[in-house]
C-alpha positions as CSV (number, residue, x, y, z in Angstrom):
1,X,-12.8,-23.4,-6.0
2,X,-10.8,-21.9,-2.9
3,X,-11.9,-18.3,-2.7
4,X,-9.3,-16.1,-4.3
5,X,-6.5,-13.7,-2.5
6,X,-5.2,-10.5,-2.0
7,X,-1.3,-11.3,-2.2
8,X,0.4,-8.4,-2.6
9,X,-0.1,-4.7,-3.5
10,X,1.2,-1.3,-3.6
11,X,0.1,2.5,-3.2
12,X,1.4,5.9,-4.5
13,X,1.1,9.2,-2.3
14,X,-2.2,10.9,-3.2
15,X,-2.1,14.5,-3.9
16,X,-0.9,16.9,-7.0
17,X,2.6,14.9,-8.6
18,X,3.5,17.3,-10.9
19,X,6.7,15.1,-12.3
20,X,4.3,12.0,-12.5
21,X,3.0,11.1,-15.5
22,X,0.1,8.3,-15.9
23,X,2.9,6.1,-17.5
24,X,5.0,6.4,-14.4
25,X,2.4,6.0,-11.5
26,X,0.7,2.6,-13.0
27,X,4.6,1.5,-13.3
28,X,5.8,2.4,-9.7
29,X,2.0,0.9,-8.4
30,X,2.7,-2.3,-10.6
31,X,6.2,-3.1,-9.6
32,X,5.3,-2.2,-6.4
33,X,2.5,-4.9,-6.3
34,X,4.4,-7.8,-7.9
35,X,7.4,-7.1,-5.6
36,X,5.1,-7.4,-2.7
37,X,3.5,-10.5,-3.4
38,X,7.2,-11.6,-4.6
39,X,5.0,-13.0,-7.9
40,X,7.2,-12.6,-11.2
41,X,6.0,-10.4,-13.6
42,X,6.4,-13.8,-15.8
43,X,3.6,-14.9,-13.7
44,X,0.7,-13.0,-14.3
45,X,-1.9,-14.2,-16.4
46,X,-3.7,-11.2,-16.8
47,X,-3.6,-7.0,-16.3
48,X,-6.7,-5.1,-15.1
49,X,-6.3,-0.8,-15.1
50,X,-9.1,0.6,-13.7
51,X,-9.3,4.2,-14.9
52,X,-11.9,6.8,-15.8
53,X,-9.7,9.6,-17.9
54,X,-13.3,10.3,-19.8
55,X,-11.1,13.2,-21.3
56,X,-9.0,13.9,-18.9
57,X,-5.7,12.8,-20.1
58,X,-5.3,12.4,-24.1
59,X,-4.0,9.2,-23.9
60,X,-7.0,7.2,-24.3
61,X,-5.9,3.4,-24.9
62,X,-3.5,3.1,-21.5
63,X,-4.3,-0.6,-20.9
64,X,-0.7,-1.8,-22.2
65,X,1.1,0.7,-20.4
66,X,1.7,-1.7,-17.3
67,X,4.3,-4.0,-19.5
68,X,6.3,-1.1,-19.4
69,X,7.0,-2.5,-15.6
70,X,9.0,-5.5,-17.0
71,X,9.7,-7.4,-20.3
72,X,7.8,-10.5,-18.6
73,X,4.8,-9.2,-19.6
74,X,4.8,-8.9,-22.5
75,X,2.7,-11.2,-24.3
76,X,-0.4,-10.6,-21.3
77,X,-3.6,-10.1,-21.8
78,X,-4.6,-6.4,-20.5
79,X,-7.6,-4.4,-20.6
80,X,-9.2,-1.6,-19.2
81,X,-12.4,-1.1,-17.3
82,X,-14.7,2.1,-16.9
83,X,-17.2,2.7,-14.8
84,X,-17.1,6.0,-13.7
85,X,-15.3,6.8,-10.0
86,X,-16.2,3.0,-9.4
87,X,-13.8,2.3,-12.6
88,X,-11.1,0.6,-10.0
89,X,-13.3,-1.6,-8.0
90,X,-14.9,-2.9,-11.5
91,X,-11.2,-4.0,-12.6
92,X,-10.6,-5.6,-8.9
93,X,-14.0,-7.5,-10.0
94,X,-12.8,-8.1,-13.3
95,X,-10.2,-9.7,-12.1
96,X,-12.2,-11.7,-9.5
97,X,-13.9,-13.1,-12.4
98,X,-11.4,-14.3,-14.3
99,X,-9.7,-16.3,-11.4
100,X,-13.1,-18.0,-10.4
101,X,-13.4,-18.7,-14.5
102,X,-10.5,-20.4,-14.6
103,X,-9.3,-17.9,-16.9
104,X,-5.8,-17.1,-14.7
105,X,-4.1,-18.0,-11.7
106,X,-2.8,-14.5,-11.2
107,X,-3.9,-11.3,-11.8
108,X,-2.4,-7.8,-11.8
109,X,-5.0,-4.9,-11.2
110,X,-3.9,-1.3,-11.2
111,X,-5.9,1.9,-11.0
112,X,-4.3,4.8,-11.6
113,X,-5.7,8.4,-13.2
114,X,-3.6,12.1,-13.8
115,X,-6.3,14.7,-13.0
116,X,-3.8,17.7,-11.9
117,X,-1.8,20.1,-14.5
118,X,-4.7,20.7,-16.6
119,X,-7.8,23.1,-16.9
120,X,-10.3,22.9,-13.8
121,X,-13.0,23.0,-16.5
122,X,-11.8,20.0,-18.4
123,X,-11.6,18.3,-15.3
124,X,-15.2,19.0,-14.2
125,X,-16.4,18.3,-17.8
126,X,-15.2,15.0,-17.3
127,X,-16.4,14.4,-14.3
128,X,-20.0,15.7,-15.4
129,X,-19.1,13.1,-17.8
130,X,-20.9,10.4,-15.6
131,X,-24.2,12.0,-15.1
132,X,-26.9,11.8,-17.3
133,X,-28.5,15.4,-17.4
134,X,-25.5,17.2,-16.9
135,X,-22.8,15.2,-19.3
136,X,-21.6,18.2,-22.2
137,X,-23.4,20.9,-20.5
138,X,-22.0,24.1,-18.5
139,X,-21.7,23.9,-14.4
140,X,-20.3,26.2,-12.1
141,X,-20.5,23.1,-9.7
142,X,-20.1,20.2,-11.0
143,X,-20.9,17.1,-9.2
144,X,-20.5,19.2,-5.7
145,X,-23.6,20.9,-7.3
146,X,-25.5,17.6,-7.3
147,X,-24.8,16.3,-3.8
148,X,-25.0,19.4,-2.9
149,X,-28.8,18.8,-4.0
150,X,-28.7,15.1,-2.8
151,X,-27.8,17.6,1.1
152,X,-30.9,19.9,0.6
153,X,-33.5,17.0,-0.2
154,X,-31.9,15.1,3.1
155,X,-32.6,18.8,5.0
156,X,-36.1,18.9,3.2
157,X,-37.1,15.2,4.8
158,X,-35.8,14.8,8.4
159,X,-35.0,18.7,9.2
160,X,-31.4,20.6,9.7
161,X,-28.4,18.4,10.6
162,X,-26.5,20.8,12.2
163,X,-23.1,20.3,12.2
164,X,-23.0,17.0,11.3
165,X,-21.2,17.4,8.0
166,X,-18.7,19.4,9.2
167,X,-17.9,16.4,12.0
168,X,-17.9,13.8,8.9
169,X,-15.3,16.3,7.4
170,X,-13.4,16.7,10.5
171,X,-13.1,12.9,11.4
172,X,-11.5,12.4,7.9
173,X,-8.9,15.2,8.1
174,X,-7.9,13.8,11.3
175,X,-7.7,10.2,10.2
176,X,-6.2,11.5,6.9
177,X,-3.2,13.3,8.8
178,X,-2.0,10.4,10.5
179,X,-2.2,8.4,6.1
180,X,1.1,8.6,4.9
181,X,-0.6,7.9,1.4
182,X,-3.2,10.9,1.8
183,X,-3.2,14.4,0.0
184,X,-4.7,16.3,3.0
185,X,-2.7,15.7,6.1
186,X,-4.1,17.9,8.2
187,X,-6.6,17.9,11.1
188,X,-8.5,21.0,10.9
189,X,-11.1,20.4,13.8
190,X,-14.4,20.2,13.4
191,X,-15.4,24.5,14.2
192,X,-13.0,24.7,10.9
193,X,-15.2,22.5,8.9
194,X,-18.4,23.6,10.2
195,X,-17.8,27.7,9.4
196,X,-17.4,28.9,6.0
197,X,-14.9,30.8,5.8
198,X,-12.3,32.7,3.3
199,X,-10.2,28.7,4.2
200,X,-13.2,27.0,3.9
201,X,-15.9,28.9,1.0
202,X,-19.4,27.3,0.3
203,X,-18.9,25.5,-3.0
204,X,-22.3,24.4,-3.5
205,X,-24.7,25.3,-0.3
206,X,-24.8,23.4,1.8
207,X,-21.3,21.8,0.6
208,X,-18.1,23.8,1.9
209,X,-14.6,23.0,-0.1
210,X,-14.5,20.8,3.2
211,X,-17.1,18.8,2.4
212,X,-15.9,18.1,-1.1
213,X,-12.9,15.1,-1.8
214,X,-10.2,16.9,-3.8
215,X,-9.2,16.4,-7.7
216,X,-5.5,14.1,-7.3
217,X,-3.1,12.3,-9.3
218,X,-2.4,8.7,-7.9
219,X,-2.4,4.7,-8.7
220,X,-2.7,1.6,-6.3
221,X,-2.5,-1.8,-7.8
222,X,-3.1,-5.3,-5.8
223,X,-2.2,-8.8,-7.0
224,X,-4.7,-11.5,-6.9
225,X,-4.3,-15.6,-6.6
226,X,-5.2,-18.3,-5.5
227,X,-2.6,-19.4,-3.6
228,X,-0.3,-17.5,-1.1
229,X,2.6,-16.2,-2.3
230,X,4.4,-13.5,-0.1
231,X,7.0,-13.5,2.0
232,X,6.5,-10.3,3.4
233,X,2.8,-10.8,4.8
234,X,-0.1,-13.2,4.9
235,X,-2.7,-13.2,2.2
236,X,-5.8,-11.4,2.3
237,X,-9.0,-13.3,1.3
238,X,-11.7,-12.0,-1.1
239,X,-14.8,-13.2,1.2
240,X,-17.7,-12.2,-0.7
241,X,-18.1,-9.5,-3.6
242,X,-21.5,-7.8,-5.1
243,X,-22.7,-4.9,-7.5
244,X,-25.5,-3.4,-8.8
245,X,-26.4,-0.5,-11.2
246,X,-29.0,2.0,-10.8
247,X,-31.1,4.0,-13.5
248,X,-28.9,6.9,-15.0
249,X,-31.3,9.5,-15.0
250,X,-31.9,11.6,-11.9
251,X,-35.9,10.9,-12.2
252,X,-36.1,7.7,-11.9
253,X,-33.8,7.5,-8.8
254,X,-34.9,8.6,-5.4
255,X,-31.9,11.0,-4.3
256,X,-31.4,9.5,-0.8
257,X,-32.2,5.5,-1.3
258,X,-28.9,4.5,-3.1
259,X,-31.1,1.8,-3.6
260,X,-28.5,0.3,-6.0
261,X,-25.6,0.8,-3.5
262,X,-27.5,-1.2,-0.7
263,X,-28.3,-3.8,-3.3
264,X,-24.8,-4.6,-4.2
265,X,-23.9,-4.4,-0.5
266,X,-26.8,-6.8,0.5
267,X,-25.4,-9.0,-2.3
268,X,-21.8,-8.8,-0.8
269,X,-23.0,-9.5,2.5
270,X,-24.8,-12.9,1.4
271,X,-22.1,-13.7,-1.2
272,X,-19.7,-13.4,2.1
273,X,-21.7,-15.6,4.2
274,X,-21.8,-12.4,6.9
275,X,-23.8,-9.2,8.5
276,X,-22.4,-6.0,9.0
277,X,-22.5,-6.7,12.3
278,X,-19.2,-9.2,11.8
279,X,-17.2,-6.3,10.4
280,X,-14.5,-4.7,11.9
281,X,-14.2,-1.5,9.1
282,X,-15.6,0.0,6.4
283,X,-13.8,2.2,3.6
284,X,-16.5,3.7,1.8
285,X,-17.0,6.0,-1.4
286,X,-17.1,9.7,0.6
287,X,-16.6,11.8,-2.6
288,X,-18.9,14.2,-0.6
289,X,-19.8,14.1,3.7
290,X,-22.9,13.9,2.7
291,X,-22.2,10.4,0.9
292,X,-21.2,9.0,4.0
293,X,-23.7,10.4,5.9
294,X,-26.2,8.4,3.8
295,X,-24.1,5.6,4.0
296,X,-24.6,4.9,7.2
297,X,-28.4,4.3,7.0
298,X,-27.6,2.1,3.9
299,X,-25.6,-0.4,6.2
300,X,-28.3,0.0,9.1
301,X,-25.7,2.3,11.4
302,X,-28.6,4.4,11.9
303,X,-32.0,4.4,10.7
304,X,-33.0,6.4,8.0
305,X,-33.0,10.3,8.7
306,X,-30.8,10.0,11.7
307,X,-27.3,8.6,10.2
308,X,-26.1,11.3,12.5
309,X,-26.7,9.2,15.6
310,X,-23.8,6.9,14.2
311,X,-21.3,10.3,14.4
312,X,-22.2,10.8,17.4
313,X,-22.6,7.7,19.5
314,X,-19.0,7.4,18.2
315,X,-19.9,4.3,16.6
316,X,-18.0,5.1,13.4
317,X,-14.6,6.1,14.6
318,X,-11.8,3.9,15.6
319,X,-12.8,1.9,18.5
320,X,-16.3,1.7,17.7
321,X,-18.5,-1.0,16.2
322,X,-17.6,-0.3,12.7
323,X,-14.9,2.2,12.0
324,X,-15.5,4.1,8.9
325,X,-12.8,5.0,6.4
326,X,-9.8,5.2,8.9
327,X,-7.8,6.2,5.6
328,X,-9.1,9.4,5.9
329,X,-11.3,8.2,2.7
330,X,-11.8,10.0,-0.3
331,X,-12.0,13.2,1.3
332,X,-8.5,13.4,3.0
333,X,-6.7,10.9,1.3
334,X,-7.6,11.9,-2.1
335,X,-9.5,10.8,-5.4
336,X,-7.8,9.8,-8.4
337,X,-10.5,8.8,-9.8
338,X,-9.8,4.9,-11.4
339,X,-7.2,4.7,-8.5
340,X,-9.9,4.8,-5.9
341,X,-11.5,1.5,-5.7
342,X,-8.3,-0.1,-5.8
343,X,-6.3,2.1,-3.1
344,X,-10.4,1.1,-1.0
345,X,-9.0,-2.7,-1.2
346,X,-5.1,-1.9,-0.6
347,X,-6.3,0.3,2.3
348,X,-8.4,-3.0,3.7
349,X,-6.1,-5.1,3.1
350,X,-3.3,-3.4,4.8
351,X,-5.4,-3.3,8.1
352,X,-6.3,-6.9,7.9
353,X,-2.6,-8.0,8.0
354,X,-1.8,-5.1,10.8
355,X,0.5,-3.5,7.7
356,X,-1.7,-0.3,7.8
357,X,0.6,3.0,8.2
358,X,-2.0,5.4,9.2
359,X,-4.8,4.5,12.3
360,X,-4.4,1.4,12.6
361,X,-7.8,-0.8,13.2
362,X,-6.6,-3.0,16.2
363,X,-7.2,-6.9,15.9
364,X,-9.1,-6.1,12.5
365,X,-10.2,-9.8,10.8
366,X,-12.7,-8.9,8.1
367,X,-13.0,-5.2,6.3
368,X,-15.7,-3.9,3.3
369,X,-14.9,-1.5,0.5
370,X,-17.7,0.0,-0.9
371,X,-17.1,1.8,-4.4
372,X,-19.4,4.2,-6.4
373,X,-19.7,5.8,-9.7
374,X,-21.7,8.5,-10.4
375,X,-24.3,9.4,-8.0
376,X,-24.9,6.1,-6.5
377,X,-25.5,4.8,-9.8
378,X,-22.5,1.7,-10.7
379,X,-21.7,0.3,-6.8
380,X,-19.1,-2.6,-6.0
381,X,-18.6,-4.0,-2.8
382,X,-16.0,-6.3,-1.6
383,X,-15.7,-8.0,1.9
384,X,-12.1,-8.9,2.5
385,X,-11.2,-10.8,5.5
386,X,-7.4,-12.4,7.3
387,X,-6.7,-15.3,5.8
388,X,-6.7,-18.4,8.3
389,X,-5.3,-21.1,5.9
């Protein structure tokens, strides 16, 4: 079988929408999508909605709410899938497998997830939700708390990074301003995002709010096929795709090996007949700098202990050998949570047919998203890449 495609898709703005509900941004995302790929809603064969809720919104059964985009689907198989903040790459995959199965022709795959206009605490419960030691338990810091950890082992092992967070946090606000889509449009500098400050308070040392990807409302959604469909764009094929799970307790996982996460992206890789090296971006899971600091010694940026270098030799930012989250990422563009994985894809996808309305990866042919739930714990990675049929 002819490896599927990206047809169409569609994203919201990222940011607090306090006149959105979650019945209103998995619409706009889903009409947005099928309109985009020009598929009928009569078409689809299946619905995917990645979301996470985990308490967050009462509605806890929202998988039929994307027929409210059109009569035509009624009738359609729709589920949801779960897997923490990597809930909307799992229902991309999900949908993935159902094409190669045989089981549909054309899928419809929304994430979407309401975090804003309620209680701070009921957020961060949720959130604490997807960690073993901490889920039902009182923190002042949530999951900033446990990166924040993840920072002071990295400090402990290879010595004080300097300002290198702050730079990580920098390059995404300035990337994110230029992100029509993104909930933080604003370049701050990097003197901003290095100092704390009464703007910029320690959350969790060494974490500063800057360092920390901020709690949105949002949805993307994507169509996938296997044959082109749009009039508006070329396709965008699915090249390769892999995951992996880690152990969910914090002792039996080494804090900075996200030994799972460069599994599933070794797996990608070979599944994709490709190296890193043949990429021309990356949009990775940045829910904290010092995420993506790590990530860079999982894909071999940098060796292990100096992802710094990969900051600083510029070989991250736009016009280096692997631009890294040119959306701004997680960090300036936002993180509704289920939305996040499939925005990663829409995001890709977008650069690969030159669509992208942000910074704009020139001549881009072949893009990864990398997805994580919990502390490196469920990881999806998808290589995408222009179609040339």
């Amino acid at each position: 079988m002819a490896r599927p495609l990206v047809l169409g898709w569609s994203h919201t703005a990222f940011g607090k929408q306090p006149d959105a509900t979650l019945e209103s941004l998995i619409v706009d995302a889903g009409r947005g999508a099928l309109d985009d790929a020009d598929v009928a809603p009569d078409q689809i064969d299946l619905v995917v909605v990645g979301q996470f809720n985990s308490g967050m919104h009462p509605l806890g059964f929202p998988s039929s709410l994307p027929l409210q985009i059109d009569d035509g689907l009624f009738g359609v198989p729709a589920l949801r899938t779960e897997n923490a903040c990597a809930s909307g790459s799992a229902a991309v995959h999900t949908g993935l497998a159902h094409l190669l199965a045989g089981r549909a022709r054309k899928v419809l795959v929304i994430g979407a997830e309401k975090m804003t206009g309620i209680p701070a605490s009921t957020v961060g419960s949720a959130l604490l939700g997807a960690d073993y030691d901490l889920a039902g338990a009182e923190s002042s810091t949530g999951f900033a708390g446990l990166f924040a950890e993840v920072a002071q082992e990295y400090e402990r092992r290879h010595g004080p990074g300097g300002d290198t967070l702050g730079a990580i946090a920098a390059k995404s606000h300035r990337l994110g301003a230029a992100n029509p889509f993104a909930q933080l449009r604003k370049d701050l500098g990097e003197e901003f995002c290095s100092t704390t400050s009464e703007g910029n308070p320690m959350v969790a040392a060494p974490l500063r709010r800057t360092d920390c990807s901020p709690v949105s409302d949002g949805a993307a959604a994507l169509v996938l096929g296997l044959e082109p469909t749009s009039t508006r764009h070329a396709p965008v094929r699915v090249a390769g795709w892999g995951s992996a799970n880690d152990h969910l307790p914090r002792a039996r996982r080494d804090p900075l090996a996200f030994a799972a996460t460069e599994l599933a992206w070794n797996r990608a890789m070979k599944d994709a007949g490709v190296t890193t090296g043949d990429l021309d971006l990356v949009e990775l899971h940045d829910c904290f700098t010092i995420a993506e600091l790590l990530m860079y010694e999982v894909l071999g940026l940098a060796p292990r202990g100096e992802g710094r270098r990969a900051l600083a030799d510029g070989v991250v930012l736009p016009g280096g050998a692997l631009p890294v989250n040119p959306s701004g990422g997680l960090k300036s563009k936002g993180h509704p949570v289920g939305a996040t994985g499939v925005s990663q894809h829409v995001s890709v996808a977008m650069q690969l047919t030159g669509t992208f309305p942000g910074v704009q990866i020139e001549g881009a042919r072949m893009g990864a998203v990398h997805n994580m739930g919990g502390l490196a714990v469920a990881n999806h990675v998808t290589i995408l890449a222009a179609d040339r049929s």
